[in-house]
Biopython code that builds the backbone (N, CA, C, O; Angstrom):
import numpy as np
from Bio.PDB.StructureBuilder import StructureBuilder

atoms = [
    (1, "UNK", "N", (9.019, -8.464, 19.696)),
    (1, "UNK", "CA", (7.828, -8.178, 18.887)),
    (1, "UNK", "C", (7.904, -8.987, 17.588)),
    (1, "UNK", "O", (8.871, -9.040, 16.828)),
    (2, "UNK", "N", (6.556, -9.698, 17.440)),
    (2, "UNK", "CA", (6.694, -10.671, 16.141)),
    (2, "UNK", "C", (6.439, -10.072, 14.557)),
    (2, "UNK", "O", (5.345, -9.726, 14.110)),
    (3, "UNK", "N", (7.715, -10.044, 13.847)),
    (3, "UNK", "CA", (7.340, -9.241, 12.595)),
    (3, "UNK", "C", (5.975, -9.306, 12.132)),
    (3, "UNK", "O", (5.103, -10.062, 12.561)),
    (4, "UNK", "N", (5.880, -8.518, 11.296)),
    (4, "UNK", "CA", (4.287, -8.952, 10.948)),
    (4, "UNK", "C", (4.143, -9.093, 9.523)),
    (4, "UNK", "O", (5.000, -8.886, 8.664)),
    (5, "UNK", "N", (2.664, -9.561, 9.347)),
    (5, "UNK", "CA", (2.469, -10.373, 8.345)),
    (5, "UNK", "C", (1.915, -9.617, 6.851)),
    (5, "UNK", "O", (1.751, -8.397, 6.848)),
    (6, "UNK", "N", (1.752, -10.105, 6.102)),
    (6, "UNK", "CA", (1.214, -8.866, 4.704)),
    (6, "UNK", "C", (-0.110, -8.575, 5.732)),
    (6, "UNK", "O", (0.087, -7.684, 6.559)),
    (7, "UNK", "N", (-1.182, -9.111, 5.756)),
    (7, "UNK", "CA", (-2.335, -8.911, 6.098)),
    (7, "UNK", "C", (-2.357, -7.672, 7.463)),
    (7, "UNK", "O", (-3.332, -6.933, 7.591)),
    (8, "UNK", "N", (-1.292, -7.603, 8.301)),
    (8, "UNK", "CA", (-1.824, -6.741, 9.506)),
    (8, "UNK", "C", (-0.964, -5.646, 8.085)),
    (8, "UNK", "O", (-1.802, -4.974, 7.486)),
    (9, "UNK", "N", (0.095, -5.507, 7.715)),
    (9, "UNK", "CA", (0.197, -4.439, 6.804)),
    (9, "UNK", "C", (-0.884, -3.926, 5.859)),
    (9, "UNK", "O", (-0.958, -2.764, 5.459)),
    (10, "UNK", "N", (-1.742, -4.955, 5.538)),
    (10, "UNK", "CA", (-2.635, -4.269, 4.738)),
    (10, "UNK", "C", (-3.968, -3.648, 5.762)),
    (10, "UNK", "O", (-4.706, -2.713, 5.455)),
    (11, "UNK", "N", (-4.021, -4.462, 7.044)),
    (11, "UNK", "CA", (-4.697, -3.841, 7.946)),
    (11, "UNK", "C", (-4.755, -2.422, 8.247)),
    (11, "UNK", "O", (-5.759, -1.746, 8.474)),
    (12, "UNK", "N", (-3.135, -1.950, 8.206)),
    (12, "UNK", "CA", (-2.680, -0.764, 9.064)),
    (12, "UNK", "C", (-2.948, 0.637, 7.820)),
    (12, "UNK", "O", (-3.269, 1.825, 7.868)),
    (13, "UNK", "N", (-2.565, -0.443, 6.705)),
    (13, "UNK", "CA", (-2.743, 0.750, 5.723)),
    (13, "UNK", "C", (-4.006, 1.415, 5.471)),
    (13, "UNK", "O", (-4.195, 2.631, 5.491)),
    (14, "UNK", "N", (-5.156, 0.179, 5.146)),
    (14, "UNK", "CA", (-6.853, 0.465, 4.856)),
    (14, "UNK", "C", (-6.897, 1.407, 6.591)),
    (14, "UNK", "O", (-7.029, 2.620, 6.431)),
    (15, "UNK", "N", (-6.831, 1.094, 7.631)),
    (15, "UNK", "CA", (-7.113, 1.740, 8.414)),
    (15, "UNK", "C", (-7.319, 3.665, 8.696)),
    (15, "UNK", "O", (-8.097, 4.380, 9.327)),
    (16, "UNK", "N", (-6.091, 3.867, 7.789)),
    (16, "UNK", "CA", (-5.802, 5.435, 7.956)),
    (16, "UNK", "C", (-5.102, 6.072, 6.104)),
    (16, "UNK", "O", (-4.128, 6.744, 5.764)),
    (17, "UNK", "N", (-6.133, 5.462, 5.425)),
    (17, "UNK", "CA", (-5.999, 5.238, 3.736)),
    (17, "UNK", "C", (-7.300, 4.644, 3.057)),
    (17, "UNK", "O", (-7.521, 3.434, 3.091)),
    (18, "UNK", "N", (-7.885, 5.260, 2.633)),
    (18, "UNK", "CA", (-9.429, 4.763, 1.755)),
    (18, "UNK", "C", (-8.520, 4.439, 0.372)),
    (18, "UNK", "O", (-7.966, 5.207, -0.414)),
    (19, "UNK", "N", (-8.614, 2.814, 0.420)),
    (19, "UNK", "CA", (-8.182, 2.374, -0.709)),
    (19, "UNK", "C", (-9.047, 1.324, -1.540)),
    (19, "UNK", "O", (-9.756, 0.438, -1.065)),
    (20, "UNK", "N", (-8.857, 1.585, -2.737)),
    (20, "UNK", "CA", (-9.713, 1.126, -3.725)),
    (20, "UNK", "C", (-9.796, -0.789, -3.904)),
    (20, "UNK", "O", (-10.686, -1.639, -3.924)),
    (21, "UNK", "N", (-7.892, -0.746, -4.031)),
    (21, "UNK", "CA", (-7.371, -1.791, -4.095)),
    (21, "UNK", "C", (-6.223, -1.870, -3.006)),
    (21, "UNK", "O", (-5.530, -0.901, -2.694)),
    (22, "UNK", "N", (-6.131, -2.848, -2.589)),
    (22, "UNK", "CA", (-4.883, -2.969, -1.991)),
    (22, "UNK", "C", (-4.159, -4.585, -1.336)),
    (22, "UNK", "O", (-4.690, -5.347, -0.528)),
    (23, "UNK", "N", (-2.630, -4.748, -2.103)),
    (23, "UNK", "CA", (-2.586, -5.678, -1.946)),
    (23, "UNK", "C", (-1.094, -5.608, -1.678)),
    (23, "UNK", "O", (-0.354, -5.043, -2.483)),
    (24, "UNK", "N", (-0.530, -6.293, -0.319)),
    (24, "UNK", "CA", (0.588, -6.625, 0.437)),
    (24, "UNK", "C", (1.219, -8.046, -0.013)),
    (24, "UNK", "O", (0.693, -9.046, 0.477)),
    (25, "UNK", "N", (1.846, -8.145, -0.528)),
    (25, "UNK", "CA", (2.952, -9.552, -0.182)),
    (25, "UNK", "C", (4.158, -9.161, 0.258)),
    (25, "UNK", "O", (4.785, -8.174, -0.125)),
    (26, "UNK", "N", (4.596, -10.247, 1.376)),
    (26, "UNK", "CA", (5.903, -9.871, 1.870)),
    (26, "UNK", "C", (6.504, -11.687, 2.671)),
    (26, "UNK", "O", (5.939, -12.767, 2.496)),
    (27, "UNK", "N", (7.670, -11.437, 3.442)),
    (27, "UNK", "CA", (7.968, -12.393, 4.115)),
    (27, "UNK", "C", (8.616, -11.882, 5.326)),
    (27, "UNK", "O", (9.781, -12.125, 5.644)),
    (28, "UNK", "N", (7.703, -11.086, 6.048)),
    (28, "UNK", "CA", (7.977, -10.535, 7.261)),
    (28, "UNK", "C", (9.051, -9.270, 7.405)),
    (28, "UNK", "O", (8.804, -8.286, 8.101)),
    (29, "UNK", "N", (10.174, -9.428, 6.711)),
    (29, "UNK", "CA", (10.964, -8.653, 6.672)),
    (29, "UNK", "C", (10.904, -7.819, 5.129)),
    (29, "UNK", "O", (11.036, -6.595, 5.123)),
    (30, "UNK", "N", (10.778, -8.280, 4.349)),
    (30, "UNK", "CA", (10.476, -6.832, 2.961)),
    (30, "UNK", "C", (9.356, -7.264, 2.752)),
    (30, "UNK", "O", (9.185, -8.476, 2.889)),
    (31, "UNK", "N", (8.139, -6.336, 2.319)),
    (31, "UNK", "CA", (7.004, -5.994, 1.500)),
    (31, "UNK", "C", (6.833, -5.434, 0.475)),
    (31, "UNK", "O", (7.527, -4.425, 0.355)),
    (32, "UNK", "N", (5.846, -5.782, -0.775)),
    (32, "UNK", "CA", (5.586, -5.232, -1.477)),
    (32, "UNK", "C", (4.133, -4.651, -1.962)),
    (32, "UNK", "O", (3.706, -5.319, -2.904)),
    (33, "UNK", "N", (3.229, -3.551, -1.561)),
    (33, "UNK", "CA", (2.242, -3.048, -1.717)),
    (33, "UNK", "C", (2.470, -2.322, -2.973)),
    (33, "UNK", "O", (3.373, -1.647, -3.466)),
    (34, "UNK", "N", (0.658, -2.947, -3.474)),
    (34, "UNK", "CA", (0.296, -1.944, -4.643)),
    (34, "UNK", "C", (-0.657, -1.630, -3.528)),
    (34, "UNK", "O", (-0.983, -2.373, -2.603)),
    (35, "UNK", "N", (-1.247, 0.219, -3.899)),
    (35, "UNK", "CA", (-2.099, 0.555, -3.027)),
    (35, "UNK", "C", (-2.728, 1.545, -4.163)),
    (35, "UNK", "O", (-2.188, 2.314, -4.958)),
    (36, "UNK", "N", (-3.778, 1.286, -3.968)),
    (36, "UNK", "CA", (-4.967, 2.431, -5.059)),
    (36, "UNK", "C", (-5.893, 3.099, -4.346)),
    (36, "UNK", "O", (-6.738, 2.451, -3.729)),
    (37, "UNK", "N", (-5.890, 4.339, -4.315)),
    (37, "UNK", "CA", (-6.745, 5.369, -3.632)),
    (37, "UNK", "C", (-6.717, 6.228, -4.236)),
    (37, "UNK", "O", (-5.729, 6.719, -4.783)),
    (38, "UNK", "N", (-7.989, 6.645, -4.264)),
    (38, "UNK", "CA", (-8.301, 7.966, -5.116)),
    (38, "UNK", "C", (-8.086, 9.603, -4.128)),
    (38, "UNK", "O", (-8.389, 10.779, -4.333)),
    (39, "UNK", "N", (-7.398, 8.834, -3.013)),
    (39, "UNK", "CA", (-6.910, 10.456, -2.365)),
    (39, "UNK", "C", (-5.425, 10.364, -3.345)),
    (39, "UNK", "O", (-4.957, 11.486, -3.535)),
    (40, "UNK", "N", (-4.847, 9.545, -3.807)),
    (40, "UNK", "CA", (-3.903, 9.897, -4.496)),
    (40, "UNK", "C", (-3.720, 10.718, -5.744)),
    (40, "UNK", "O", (-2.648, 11.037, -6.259)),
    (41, "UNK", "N", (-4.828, 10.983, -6.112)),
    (41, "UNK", "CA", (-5.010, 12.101, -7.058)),
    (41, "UNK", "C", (-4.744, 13.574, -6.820)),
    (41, "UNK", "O", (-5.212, 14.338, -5.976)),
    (42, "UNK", "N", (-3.803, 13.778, -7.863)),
    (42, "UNK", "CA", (-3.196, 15.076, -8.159)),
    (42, "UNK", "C", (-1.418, 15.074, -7.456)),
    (42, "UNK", "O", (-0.403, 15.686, -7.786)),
    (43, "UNK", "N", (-1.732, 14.022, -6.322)),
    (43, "UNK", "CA", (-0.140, 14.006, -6.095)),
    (43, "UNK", "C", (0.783, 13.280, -6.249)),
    (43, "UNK", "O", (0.522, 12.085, -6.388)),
    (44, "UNK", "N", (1.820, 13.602, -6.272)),
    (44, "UNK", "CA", (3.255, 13.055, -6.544)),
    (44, "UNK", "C", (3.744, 11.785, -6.104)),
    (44, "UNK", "O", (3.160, 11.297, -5.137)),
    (45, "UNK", "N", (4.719, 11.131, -6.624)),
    (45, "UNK", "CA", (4.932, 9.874, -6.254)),
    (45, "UNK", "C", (5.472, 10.062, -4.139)),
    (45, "UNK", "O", (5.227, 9.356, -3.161)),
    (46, "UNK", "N", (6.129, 11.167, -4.301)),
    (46, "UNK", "CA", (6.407, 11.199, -3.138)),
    (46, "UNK", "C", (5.543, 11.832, -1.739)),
    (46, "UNK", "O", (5.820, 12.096, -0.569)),
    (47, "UNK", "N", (4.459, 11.887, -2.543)),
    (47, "UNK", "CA", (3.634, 12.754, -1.594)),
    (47, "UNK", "C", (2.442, 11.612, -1.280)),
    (47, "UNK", "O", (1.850, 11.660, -0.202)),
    (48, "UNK", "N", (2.182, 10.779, -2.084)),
    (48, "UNK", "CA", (1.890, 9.334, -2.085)),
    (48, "UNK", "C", (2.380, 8.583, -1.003)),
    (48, "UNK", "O", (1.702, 8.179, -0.058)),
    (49, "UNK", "N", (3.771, 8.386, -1.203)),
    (49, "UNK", "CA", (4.234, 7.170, -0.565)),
    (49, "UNK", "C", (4.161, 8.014, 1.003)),
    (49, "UNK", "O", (3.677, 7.459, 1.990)),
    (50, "UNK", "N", (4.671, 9.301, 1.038)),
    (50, "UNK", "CA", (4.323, 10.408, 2.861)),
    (50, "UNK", "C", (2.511, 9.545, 3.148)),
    (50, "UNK", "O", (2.329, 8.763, 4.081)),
    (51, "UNK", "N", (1.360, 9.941, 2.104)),
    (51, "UNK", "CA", (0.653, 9.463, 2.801)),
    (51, "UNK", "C", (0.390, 8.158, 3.493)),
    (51, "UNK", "O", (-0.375, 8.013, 4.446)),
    (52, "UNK", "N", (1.403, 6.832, 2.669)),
    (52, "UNK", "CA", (0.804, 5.365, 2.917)),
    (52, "UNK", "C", (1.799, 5.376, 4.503)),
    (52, "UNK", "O", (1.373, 4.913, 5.561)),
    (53, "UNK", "N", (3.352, 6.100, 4.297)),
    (53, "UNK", "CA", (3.917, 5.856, 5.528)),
    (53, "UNK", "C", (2.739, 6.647, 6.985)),
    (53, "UNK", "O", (2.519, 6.070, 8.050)),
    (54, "UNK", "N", (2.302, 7.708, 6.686)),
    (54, "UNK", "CA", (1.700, 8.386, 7.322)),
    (54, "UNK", "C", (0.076, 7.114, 7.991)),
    (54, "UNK", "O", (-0.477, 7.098, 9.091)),
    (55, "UNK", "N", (-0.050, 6.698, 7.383)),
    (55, "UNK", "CA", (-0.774, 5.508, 7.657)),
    (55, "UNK", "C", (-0.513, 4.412, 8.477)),
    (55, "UNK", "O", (-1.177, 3.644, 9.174)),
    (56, "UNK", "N", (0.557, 4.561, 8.207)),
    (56, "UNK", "CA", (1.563, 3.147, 9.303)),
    (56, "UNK", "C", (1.688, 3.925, 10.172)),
    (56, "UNK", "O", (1.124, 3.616, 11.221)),
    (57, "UNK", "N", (2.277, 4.940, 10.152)),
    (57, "UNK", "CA", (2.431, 5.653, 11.702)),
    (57, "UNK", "C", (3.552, 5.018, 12.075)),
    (57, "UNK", "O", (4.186, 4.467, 11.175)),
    (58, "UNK", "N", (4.138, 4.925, 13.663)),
    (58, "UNK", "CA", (5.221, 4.358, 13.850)),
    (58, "UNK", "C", (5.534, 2.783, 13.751)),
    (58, "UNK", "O", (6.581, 2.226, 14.080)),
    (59, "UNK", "N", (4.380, 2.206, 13.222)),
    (59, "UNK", "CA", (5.027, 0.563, 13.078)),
    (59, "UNK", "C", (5.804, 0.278, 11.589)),
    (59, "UNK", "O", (6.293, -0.749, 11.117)),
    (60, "UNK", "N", (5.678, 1.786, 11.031)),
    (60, "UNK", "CA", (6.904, 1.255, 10.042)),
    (60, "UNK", "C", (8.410, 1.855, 10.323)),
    (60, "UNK", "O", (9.377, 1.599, 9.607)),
    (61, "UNK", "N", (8.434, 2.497, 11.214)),
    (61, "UNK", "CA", (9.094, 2.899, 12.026)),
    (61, "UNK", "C", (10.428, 1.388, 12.682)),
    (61, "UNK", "O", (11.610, 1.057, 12.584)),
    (62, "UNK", "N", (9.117, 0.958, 13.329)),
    (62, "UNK", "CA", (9.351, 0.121, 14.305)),
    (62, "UNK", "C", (9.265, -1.297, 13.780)),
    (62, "UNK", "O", (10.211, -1.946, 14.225)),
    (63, "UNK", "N", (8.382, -2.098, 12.904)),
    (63, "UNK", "CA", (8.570, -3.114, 12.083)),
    (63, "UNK", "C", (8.532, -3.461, 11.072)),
    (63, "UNK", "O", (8.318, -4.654, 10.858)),
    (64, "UNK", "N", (8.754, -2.411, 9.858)),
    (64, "UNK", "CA", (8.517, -2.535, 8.999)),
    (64, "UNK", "C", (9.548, -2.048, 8.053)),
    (64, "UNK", "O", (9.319, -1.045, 7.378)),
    (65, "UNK", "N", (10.949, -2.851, 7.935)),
    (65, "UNK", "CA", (12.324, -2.099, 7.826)),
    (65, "UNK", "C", (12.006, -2.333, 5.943)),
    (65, "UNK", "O", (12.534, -1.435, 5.287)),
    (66, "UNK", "N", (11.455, -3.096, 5.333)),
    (66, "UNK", "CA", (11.312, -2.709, 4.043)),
    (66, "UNK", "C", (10.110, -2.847, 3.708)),
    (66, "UNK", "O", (9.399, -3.766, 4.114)),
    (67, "UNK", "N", (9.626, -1.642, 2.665)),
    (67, "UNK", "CA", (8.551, -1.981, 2.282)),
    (67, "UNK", "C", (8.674, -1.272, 0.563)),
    (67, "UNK", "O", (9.209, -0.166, 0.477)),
    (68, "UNK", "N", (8.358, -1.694, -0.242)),
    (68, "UNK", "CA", (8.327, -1.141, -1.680)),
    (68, "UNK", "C", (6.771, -0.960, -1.831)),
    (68, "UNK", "O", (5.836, -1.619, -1.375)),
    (69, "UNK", "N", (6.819, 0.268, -2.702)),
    (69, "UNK", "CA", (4.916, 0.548, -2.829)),
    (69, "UNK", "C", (4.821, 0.473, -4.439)),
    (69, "UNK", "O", (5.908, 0.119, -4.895)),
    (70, "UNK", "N", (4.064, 0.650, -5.216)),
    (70, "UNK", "CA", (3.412, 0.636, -5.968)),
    (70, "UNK", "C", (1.990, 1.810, -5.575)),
    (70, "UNK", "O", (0.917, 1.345, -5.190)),
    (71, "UNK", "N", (2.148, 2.950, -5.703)),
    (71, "UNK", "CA", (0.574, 3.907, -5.668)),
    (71, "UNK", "C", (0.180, 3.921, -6.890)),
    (71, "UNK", "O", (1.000, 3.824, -7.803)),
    (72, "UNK", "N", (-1.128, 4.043, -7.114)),
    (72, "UNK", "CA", (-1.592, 4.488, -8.205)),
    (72, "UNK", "C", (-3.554, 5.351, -8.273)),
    (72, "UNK", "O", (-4.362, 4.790, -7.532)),
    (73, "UNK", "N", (-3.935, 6.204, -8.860)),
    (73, "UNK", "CA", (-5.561, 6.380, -8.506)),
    (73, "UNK", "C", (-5.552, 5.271, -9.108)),
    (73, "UNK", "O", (-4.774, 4.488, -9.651)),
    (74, "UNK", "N", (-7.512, 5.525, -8.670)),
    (74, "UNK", "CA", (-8.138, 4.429, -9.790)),
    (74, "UNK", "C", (-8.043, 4.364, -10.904)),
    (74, "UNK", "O", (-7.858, 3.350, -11.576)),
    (75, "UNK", "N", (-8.200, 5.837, -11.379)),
    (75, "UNK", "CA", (-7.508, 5.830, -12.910)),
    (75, "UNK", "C", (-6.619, 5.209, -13.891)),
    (75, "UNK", "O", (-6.821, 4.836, -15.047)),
    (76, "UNK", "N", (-5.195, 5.183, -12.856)),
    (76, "UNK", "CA", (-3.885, 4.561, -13.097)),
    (76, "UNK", "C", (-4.051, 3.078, -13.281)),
    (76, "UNK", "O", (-3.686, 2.471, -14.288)),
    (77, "UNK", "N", (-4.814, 2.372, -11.902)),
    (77, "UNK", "CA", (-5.024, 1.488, -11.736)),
    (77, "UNK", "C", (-5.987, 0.783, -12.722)),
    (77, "UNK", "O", (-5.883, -0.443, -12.713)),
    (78, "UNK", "N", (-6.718, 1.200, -13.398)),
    (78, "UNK", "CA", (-7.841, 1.018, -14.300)),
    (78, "UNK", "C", (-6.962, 0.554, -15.713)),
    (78, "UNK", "O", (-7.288, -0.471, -16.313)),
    (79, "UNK", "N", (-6.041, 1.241, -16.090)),
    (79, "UNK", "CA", (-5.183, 1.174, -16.963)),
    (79, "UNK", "C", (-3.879, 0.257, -17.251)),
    (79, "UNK", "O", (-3.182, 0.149, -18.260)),
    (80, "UNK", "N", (-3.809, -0.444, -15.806)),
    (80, "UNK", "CA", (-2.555, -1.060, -15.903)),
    (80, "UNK", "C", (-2.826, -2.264, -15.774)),
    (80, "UNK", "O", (-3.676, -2.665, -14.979)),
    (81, "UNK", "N", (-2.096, -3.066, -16.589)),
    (81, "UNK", "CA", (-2.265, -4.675, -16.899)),
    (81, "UNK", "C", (-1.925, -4.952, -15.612)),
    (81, "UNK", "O", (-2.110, -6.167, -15.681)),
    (82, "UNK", "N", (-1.482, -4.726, -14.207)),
    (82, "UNK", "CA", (-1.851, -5.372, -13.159)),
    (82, "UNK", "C", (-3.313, -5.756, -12.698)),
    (82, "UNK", "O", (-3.740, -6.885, -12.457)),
    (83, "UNK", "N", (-4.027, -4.461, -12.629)),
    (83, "UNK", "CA", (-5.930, -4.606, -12.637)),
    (83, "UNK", "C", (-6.418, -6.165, -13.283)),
    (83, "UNK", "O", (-7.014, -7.095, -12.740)),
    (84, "UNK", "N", (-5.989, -6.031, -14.400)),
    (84, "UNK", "CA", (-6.710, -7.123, -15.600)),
    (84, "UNK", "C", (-6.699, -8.678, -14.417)),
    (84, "UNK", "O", (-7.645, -9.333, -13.978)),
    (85, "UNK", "N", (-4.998, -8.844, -14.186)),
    (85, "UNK", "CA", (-4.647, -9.568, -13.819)),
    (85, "UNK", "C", (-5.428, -10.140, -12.353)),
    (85, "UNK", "O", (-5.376, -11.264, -11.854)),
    (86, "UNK", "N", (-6.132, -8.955, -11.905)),
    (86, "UNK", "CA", (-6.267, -8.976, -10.430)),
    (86, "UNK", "C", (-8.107, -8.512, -10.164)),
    (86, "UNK", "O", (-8.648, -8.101, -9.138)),
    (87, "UNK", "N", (-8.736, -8.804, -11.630)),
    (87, "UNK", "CA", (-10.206, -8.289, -10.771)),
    (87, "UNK", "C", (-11.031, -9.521, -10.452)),
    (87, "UNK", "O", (-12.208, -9.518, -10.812)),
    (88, "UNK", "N", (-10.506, -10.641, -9.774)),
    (88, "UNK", "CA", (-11.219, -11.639, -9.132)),
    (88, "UNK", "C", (-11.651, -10.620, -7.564)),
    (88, "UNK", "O", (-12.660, -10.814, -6.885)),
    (89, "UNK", "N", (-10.858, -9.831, -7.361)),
    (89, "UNK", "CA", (-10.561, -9.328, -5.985)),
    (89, "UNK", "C", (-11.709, -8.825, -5.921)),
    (89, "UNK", "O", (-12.062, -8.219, -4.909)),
]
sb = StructureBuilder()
sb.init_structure("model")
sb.init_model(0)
sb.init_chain("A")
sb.init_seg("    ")
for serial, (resi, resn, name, xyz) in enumerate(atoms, 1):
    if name == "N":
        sb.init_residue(resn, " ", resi, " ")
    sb.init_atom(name, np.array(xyz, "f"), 0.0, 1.0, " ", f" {name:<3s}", serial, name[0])
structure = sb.get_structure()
C-alpha cells in the first residue's frame, strides 16, 4: 500500500470533520495538520485530536504512523498569527 500524500490526508479528514481551515504537510511518513473546526468548541486538546483520529478511522491506524495536529476553533484560529499568514486560502 502506497503511503499517502498530505492531500488524501486532508481528504480523509474534511470527509468525517467540518473544517473551517485545514492544512496537511507531510512526506509520506510524518504529517503535520493544523485543523480548524468549530465542532472543536468547548473541547479539550485531547478530545480534539479523538475527534480528527476518529475521522481517519483505520487509515491512521494503518498508514499514517505520524501525524502532529495543531486544533484550534475559529476563534483560536482567528487569533493566531498563523491565520494572518495563511488567508490567501
Amino acid at each position: 500500500m502506497a503511503d499517502p500524500t498530505p492531500a488524501e490526508i486532508e481528504r480523509f479528514i474534511a470527509q468525517g470533520l467540518a473544517c473551517e481551515h485545514l492544512d496537511v504537510q507531510g512526506d509520506g511518513q510524518h504529517f503535520f495538520a493544523t485543523i480548524v473546526s468549530a465542532q472543536f468548541e468547548g473541547a479539550s486538546r485531547v478530545v480534539r485530536h479523538q475527534r480528527v483520529y476518529a475521522a481517519l478511522g483505520d487509515r491512521m491506524r494503518e498508514q499514517i504512523h505520524a501525524l502532529s495536529m495543531k486544533t484550534l476553533t475559529p476563534a483560536e484560529w482567528a487569533a493566531s498569527p498563523d491565520a494572518a499568514a495563511t488567508q490567501h486560502h
